[in-house]
MIDOSE-1310 file (N, C-alpha, C; in nm, 2 decimals, decimal comma, always signed):
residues 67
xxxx	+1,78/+1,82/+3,76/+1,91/+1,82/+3,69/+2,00/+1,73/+3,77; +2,09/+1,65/+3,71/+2,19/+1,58/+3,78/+2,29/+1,69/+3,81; +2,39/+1,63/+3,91/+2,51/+1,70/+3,91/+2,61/+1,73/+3,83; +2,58/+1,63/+3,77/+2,69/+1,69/+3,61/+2,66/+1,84/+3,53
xxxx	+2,48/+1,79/+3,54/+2,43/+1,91/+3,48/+2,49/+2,04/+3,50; +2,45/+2,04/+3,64/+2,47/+2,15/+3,71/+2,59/+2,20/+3,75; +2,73/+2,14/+3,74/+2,85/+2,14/+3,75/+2,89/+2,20/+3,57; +2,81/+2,18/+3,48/+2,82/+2,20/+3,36/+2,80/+2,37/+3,33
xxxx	+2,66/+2,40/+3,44/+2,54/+2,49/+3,39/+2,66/+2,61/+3,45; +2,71/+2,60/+3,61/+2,80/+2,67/+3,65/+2,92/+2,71/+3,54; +2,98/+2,62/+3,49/+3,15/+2,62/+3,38/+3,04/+2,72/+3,30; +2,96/+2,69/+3,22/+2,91/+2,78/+3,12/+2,89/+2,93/+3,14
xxxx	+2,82/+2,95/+3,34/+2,78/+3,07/+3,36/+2,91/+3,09/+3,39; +3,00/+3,10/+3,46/+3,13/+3,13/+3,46/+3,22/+3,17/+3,35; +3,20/+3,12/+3,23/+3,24/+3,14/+3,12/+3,22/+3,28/+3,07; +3,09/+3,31/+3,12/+3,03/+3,43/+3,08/+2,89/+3,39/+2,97
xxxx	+2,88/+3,29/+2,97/+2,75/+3,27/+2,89/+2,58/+3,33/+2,94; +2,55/+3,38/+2,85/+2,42/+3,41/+2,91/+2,31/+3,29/+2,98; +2,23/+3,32/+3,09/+2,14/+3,27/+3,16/+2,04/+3,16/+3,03; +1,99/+3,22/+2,96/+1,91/+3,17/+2,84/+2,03/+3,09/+2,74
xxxx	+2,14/+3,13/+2,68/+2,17/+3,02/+2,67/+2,19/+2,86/+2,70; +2,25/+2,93/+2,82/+2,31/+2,80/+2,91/+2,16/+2,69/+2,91; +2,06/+2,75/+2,91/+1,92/+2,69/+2,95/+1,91/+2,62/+2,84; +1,94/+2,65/+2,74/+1,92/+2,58/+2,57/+1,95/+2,47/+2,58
xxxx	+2,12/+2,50/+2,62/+2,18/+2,39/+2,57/+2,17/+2,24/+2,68; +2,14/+2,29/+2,79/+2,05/+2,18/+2,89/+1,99/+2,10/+2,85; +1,91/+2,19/+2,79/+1,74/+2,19/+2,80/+1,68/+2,19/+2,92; +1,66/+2,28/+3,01/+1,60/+2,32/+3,16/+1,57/+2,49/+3,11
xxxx	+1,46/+2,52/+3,20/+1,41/+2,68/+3,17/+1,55/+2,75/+3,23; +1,50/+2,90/+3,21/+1,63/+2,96/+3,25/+1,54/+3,02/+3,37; +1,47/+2,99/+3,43/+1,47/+2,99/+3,57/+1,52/+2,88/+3,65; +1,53/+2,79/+3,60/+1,61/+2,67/+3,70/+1,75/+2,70/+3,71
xxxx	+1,80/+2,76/+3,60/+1,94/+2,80/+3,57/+1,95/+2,96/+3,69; +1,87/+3,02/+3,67/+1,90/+3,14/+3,73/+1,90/+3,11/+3,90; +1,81/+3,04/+3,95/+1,81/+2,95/+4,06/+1,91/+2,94/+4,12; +1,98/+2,85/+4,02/+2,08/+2,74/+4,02/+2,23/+2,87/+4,12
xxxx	+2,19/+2,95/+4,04/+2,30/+3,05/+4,01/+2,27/+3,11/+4,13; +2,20/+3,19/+4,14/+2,12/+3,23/+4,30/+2,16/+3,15/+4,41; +2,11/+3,03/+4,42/+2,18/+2,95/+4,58/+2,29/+2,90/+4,54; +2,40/+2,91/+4,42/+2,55/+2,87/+4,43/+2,61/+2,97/+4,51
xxxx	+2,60/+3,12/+4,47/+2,62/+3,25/+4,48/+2,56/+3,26/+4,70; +2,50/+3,22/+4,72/+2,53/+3,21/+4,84/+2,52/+3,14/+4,93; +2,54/+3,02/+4,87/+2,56/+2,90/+4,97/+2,71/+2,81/+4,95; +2,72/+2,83/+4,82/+2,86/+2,79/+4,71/+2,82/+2,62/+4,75
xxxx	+2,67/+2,56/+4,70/+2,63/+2,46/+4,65/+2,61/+2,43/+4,59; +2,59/+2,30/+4,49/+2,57/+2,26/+4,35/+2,43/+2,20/+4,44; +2,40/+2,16/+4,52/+2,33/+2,03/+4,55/+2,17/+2,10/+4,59; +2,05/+2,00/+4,56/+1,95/+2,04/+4,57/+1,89/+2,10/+4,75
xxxx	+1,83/+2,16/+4,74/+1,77/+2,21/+4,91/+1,79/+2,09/+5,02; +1,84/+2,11/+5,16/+1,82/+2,00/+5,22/+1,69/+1,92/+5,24; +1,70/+1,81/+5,25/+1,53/+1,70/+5,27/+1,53/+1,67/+5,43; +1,44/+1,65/+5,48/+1,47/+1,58/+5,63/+1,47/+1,45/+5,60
xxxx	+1,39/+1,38/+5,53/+1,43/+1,26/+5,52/+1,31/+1,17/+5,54; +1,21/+1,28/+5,62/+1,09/+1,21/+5,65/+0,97/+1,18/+5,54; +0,87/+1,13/+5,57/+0,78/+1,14/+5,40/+0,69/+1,23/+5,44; +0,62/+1,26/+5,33/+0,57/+1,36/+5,33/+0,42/+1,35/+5,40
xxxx	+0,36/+1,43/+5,39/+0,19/+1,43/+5,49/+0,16/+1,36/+5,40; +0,04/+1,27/+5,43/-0,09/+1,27/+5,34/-0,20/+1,34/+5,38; -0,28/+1,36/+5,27/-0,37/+1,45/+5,27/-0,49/+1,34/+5,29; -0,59/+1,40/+5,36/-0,73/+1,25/+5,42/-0,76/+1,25/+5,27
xxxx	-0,76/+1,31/+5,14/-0,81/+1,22/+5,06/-0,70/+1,13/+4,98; -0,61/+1,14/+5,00/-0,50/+1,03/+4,95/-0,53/+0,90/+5,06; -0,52/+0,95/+5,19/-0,52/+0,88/+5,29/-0,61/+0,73/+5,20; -0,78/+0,81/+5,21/-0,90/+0,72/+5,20/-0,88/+0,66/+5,05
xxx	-0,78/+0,68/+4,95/-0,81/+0,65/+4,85/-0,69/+0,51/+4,83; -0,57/+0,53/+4,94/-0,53/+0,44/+4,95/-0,58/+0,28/+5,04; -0,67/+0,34/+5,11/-0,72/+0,24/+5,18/-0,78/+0,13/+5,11
């Protein structure tokens, strides 16, 4: 979800709209929404989990397939 989304998905759930609406009118499950709501509620973030920045492992069969 972009940040508008989710700046949107918050105004809606604040409004008082149900969890499953709000997800409609997205279009995102209402677990992403419920989520969403969950780490606003205790972190008071819109923004996705922090990243380190590093890449990710590869796995020896990605490794060999890139080779």
């Amino acid at each position: 979800m972009t940040l508008e989304q989710r700046n949107r998905a918050l105004g809606m759930l604040e409004a008082g709209m149900a969890v499953t609406h709000v997800a409609c009118n997205i279009g995102v499950s209402h677990i992403t929404i419920s989520c969403l709501r969950t780490r606003f509620n205790a972190t008071g973030l819109l923004k996705d989990r922090p990243r380190t920045g590093r890449p990710g492992k590869l796995l020896p069969m990605r490794t060999a397939i890139l080779q």
